[in-house]
BARO-472600 format. One record per residue: residue number from 1; residue in one letter; x, y negated, z negated of N, C-alpha, C, O, CB in turn. Coordinates in Angstrom, 1 decimal, decimal comma. Glycine has a CB too. Example, Ala and Ser with C-alpha at 12.3 -4.5 7.8 and 13.67 -1.06 7.14 Angstrom:
BEGIN
   num   residuo       nu       nv       nw      cau      cav      caw       cu       cv       cw       ou       ov       ow      cbu      cbv      cbw
     1         A     13,2      5,7     -7,8     12,3      4,5     -7,8     13,2      3,3     -7,8     14,2      3,3     -8,5     11,3      4,5     -9,0
     2         S     12,8      2,2     -7,1     13,7      1,1     -7,1     12,9      0,0     -7,9     13,4     -1,1     -8,0     14,1      0,6     -5,7
//
This chain:
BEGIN
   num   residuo       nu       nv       nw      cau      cav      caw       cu       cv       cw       ou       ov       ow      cbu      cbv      cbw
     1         X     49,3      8,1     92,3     49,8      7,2     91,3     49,9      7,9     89,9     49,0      8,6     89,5     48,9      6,0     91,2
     2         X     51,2      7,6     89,1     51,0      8,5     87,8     50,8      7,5     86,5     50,9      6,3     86,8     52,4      9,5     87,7
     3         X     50,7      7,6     86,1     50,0      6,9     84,8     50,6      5,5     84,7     50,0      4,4     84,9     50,3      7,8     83,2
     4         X     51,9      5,6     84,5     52,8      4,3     84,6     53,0      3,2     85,3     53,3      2,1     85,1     53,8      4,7     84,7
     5         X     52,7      3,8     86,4     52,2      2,6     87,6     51,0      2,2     87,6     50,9      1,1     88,1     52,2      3,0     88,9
     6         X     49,8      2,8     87,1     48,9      2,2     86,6     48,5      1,1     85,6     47,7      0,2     85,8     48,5      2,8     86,4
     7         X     49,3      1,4     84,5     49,5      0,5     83,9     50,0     -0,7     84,4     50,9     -0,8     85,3     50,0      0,9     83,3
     8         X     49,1     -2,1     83,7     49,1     -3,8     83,8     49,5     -4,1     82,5     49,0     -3,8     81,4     47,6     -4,5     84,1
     9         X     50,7     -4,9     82,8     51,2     -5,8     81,4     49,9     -7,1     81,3     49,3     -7,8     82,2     53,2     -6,7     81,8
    10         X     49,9     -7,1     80,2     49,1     -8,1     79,7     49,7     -8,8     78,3     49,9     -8,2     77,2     47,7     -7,5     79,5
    11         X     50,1    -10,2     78,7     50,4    -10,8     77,6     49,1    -12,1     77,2     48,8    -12,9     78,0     52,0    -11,3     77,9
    12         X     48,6    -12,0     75,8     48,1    -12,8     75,2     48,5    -13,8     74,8     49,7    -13,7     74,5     47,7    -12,4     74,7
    13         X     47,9    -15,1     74,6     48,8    -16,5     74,2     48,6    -16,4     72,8     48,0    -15,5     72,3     48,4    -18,1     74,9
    14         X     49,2    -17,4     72,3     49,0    -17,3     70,4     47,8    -17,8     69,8     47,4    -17,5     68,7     50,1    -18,2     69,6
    15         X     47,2    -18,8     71,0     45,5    -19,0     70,2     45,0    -18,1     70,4     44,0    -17,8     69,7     44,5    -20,1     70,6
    16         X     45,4    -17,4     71,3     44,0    -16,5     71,7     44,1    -15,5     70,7     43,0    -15,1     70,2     44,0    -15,6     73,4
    17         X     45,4    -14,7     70,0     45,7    -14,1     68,9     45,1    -14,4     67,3     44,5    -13,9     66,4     46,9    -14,2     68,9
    18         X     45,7    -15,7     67,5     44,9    -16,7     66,1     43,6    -16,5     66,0     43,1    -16,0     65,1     45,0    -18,3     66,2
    19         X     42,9    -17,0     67,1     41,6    -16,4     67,5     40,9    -15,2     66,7     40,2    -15,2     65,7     41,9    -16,1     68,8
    20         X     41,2    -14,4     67,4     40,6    -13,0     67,1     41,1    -12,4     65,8     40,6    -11,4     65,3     41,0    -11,9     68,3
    21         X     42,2    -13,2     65,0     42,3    -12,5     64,1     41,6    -13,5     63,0     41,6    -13,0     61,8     43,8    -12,1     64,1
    22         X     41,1    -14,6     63,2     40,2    -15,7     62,5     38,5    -14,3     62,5     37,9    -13,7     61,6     40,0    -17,8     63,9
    23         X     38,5    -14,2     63,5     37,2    -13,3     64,0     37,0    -12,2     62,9     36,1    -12,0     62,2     37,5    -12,4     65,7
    24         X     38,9    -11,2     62,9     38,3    -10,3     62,0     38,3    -10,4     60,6     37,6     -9,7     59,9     38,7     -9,2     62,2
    25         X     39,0    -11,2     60,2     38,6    -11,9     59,1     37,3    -12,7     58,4     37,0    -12,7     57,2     39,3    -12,5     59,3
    26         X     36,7    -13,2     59,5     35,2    -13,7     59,3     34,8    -12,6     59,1     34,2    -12,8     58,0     34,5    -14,6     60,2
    27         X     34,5    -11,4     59,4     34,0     -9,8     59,6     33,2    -10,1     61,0     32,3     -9,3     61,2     32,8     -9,1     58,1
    28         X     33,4    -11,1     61,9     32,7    -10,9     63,3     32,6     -9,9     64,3     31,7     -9,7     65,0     33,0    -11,7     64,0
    29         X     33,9     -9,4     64,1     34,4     -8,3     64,6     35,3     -7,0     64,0     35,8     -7,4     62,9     34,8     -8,8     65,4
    30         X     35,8     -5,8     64,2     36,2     -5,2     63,9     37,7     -4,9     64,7     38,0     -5,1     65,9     35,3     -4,5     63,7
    31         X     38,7     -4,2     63,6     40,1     -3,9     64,7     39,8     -3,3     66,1     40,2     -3,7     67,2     41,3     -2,7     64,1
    32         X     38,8     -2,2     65,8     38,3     -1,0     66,7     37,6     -1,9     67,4     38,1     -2,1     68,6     37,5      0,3     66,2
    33         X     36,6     -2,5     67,2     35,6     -2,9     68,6     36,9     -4,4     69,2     37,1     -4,2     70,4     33,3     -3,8     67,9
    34         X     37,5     -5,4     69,0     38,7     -6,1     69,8     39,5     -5,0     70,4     40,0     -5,2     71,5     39,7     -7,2     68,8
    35         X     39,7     -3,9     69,8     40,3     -3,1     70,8     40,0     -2,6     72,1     40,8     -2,3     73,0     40,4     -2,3     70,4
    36         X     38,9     -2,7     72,0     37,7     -1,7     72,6     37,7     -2,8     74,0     37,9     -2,7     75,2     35,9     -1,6     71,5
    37         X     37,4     -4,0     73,2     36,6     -5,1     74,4     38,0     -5,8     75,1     37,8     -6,4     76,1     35,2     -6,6     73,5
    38         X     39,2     -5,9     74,6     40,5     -6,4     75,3     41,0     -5,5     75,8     41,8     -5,7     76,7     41,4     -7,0     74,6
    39         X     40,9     -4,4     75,5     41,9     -3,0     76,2     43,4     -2,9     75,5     44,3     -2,6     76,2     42,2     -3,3     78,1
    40         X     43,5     -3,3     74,1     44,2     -3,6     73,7     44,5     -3,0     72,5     43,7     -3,2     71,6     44,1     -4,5     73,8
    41         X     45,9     -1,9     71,8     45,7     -1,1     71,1     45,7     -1,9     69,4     46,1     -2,9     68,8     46,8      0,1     71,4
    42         X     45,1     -0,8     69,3     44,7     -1,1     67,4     46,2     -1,7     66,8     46,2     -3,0     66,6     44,4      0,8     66,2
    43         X     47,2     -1,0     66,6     48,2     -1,3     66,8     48,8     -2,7     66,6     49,2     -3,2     65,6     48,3     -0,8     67,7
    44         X     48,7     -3,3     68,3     48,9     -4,5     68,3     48,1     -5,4     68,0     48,5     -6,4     68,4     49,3     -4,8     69,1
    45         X     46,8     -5,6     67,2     45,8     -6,4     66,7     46,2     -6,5     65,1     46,2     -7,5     64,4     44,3     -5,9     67,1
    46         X     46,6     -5,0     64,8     47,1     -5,2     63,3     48,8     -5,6     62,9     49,4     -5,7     61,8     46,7     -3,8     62,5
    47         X     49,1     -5,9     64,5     50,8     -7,0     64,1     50,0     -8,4     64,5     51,0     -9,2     64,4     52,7     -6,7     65,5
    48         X     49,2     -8,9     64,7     48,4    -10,1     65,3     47,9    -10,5     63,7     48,4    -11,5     63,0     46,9     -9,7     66,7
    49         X     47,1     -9,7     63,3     46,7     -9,7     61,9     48,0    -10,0     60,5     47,7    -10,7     59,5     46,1     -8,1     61,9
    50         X     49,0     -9,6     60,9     50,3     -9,1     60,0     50,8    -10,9     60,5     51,5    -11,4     59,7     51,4     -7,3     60,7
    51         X     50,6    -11,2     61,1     51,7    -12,1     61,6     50,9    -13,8     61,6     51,7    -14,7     61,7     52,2    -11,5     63,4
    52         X     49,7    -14,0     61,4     48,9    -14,3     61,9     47,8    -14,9     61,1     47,2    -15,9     61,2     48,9    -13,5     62,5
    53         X     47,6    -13,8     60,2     46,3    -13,3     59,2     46,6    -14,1     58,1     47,8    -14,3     57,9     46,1    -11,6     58,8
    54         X     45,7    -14,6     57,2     45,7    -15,3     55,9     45,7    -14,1     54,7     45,2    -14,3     53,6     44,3    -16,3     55,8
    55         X     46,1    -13,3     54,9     46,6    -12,4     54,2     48,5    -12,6     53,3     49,5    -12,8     53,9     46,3    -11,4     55,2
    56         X     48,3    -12,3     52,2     49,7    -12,2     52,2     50,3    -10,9     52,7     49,7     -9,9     52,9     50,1    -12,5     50,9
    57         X     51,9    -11,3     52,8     52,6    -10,4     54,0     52,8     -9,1     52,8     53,7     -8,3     53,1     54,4    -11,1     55,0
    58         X     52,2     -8,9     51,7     53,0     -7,9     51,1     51,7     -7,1     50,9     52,0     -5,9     50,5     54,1     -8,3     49,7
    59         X     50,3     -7,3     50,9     49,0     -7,0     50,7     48,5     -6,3     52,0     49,0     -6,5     53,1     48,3     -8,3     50,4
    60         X     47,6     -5,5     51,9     47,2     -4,6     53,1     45,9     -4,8     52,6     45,6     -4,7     51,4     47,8     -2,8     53,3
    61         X     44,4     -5,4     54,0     43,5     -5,0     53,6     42,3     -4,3     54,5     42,2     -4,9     55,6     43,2     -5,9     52,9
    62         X     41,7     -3,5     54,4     41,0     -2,6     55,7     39,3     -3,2     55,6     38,6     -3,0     54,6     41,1     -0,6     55,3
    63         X     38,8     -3,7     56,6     37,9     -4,1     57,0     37,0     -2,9     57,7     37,6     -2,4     58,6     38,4     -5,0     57,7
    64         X     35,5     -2,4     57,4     35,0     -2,3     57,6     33,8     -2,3     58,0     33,1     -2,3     57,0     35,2     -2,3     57,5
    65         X     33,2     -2,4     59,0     31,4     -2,8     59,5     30,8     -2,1     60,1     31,3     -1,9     61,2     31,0     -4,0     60,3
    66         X     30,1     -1,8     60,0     29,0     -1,2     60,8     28,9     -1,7     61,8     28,7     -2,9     61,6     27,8     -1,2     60,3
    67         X     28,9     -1,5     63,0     28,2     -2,1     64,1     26,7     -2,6     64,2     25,9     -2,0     63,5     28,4     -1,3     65,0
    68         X     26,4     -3,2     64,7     24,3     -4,6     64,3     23,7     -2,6     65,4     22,9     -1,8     64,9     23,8     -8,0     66,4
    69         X     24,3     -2,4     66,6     23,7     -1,2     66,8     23,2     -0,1     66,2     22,1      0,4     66,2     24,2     -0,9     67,3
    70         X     24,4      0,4     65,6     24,6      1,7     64,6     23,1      1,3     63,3     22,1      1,9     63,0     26,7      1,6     63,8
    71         X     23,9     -0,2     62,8     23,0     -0,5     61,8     21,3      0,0     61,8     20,7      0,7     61,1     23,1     -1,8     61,7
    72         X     21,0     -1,0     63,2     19,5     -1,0     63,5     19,0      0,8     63,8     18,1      1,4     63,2     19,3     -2,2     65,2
    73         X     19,8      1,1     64,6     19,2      2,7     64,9     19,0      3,7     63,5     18,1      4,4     63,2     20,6      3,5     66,0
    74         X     20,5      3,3     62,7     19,6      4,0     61,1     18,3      3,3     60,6     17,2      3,8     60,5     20,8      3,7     59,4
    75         X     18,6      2,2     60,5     16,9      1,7     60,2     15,9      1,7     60,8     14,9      1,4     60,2     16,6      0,7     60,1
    76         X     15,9      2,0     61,7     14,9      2,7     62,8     14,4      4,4     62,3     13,3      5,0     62,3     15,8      2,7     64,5
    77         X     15,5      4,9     61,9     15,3      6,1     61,8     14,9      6,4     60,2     14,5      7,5     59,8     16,5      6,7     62,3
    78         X     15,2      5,0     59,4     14,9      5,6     58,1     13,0      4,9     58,3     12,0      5,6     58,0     16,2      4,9     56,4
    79         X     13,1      3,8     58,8     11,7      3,4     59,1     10,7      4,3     59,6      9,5      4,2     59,2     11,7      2,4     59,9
    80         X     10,9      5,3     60,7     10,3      6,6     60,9     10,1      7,5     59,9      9,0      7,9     59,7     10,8      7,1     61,7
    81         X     11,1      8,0     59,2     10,9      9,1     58,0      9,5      8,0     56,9      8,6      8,5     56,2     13,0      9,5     57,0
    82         X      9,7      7,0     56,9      8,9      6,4     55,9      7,6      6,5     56,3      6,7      6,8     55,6      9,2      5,1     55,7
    83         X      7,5      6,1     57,7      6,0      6,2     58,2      5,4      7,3     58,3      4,2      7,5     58,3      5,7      5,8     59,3
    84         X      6,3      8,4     58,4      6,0      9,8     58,2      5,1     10,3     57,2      4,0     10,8     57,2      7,1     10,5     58,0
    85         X      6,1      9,9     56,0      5,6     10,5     54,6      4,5      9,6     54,2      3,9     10,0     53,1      6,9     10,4     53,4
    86         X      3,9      8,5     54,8      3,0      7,7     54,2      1,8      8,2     55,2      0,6      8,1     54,8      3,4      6,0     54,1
    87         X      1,9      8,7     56,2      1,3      9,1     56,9      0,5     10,4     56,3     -0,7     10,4     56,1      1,9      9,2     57,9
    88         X      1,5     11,4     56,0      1,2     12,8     55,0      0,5     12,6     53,7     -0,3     13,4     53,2      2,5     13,4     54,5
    89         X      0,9     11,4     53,3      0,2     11,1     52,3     -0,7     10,6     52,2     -1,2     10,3     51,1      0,6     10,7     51,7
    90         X     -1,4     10,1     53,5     -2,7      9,6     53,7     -3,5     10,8     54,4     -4,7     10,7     54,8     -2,6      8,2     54,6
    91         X     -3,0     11,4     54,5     -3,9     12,8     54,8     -4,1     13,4     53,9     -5,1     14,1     54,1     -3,5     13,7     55,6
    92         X     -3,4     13,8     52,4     -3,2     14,5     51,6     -4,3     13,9     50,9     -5,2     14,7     50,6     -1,9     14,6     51,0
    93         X     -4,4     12,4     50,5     -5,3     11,8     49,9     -6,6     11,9     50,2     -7,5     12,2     49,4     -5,0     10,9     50,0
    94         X     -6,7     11,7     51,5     -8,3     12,0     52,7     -8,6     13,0     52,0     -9,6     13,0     51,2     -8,2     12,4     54,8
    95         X     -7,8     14,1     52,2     -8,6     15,3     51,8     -8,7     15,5     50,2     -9,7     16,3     49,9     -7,8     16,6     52,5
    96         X     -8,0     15,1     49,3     -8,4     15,3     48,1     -9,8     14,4     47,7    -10,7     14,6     46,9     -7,3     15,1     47,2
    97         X     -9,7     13,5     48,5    -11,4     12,7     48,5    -12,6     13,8     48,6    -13,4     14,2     47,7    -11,7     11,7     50,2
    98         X    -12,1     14,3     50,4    -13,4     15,2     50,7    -13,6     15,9     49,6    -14,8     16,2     49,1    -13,2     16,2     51,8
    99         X    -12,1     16,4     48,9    -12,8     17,8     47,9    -13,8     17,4     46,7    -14,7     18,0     46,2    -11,4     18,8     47,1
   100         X    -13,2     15,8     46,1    -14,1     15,6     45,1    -15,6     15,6     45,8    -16,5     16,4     45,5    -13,7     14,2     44,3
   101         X    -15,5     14,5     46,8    -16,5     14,3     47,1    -17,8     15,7     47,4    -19,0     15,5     47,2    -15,9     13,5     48,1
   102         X    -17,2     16,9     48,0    -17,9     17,8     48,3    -18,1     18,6     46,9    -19,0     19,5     46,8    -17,4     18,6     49,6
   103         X    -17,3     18,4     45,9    -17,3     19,0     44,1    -18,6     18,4     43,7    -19,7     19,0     43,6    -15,8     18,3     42,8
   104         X    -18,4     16,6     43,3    -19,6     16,1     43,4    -21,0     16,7     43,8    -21,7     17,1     42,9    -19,4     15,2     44,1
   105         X    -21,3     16,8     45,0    -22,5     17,6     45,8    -22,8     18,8     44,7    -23,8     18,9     43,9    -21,9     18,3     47,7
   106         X    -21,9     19,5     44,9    -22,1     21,0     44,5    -22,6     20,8     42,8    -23,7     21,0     42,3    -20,5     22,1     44,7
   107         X    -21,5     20,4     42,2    -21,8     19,9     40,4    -22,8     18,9     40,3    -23,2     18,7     39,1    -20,4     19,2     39,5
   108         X    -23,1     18,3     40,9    -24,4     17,2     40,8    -24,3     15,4     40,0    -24,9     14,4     39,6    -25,6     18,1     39,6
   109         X    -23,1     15,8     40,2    -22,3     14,3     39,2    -21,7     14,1     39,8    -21,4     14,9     40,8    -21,6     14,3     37,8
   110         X    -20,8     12,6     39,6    -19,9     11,8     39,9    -18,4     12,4     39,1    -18,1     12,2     38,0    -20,4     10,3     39,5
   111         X    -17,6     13,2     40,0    -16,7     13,6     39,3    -15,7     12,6     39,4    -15,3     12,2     38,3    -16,2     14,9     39,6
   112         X    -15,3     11,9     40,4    -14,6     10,8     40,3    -14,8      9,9     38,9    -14,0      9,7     38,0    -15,0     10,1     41,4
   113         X    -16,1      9,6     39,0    -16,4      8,7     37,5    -16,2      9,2     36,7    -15,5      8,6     35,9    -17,5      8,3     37,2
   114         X    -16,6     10,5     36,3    -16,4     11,2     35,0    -14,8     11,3     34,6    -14,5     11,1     33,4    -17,1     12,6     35,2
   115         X    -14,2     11,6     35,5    -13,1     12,2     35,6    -11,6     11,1     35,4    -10,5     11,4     35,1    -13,3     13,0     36,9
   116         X    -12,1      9,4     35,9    -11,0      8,8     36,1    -10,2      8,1     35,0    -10,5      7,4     34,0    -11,3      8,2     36,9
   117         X     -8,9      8,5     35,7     -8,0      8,0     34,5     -8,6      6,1     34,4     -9,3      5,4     35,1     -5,8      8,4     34,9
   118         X     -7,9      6,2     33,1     -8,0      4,5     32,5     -7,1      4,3     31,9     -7,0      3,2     31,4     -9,0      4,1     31,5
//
């Protein structure tokens, strides 16, 4: 079989157009992901859009979103770098304790007290 015969016509009705182009307008969805999930080229979603869309016909406007996936996995990943550095920094702290604390011993005073800002 060569490509062409593989190919399936698919015709959409006009709600179902109206539809999806209400969708990318709300920002529910994107050109690319209705592409994606109808099998249907970019292309013809932005003559659906053109024809269709509450846009005026002389105005062009490009929609962008993140995908809720994409989104969550950066925040996941910036939420890790955070716990990281607070983590480091709770070690960094521990140990500047010990040192007063073992300064203290050795000098015979409260360097903490002596020493803290106000």
């Amino acid at each position: 079989m060569n490509r062409k015969e593989s190919r399936k016509w698919v015709k959409f009705s006009e709600a179902f157009k109206k539809e999806k182009v209400s969708m990318i307008e709300k920002g529910e969805y994107t050109v690319n992901e209705l592409s994606k999930i109808y099998k249907v080229s970019q292309t013809a979603i932005y003559k659906w859009r053109y024809k269709y869309g509450s846009l005026p016909k002389s105005e062009c406007m490009v929609i962008g979103k993140e995908s809720e996936g994409a989104k969550t996995i950066s925040l996941m990943k910036k939420v890790a770098e955070l716990e990281q550095f607070i983590g480091s920094q709770q070690v960094e702290l521990s140990y500047l304790k010990k040192v007063i604390e073992f300064g203290s011993k050795t000098v015979s005073f409260d360097i903490e007290k002596k020493y803290k800002q106000r």
